[in-house]
C-alpha positions in Angstrom: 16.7 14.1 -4.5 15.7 11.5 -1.8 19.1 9.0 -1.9 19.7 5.5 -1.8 17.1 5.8 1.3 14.1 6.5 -1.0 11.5 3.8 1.0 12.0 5.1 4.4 11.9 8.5 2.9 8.7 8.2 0.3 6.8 6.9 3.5 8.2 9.8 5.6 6.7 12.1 2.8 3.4 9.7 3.4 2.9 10.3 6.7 3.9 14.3 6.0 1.3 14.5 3.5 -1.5 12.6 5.7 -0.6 15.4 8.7 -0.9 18.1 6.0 -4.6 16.8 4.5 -5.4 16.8 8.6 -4.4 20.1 9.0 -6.3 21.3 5.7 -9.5 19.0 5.7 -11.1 22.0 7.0 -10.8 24.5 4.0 -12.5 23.0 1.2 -10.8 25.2 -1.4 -8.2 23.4 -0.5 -6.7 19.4 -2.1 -4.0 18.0 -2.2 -4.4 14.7 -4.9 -2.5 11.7 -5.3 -1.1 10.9 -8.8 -0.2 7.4 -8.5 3.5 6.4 -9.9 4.0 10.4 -9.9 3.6 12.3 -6.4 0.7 15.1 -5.9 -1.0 17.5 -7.1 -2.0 20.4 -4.7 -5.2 22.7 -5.6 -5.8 25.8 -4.1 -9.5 27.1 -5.5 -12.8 25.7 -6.8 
């Protein structure tokens, strides 16, 4: 999916998914959780 550019695109993803906690730290019913080696996991409810 991401090309021969995967580094400078897996930290572009990074810095996506740090704006998008931001963005979201508000609503608690909402996580977004890092699976190391995998990507993440988002969870909408309790």
């Amino acid at each position: 999916v991401w090309g021969d550019d995967s580094f400078f695109n897996s930290r572009n993803l990074d810095v996506y998914i740090t704006k998008l906690r931001d963005y979201l730290r508000e609503d608690s019913s909402i996580e977004i959780i890092t699976i190391k080696g995998i990507g993440y996991h988002f969870v909408v409810g309790n």
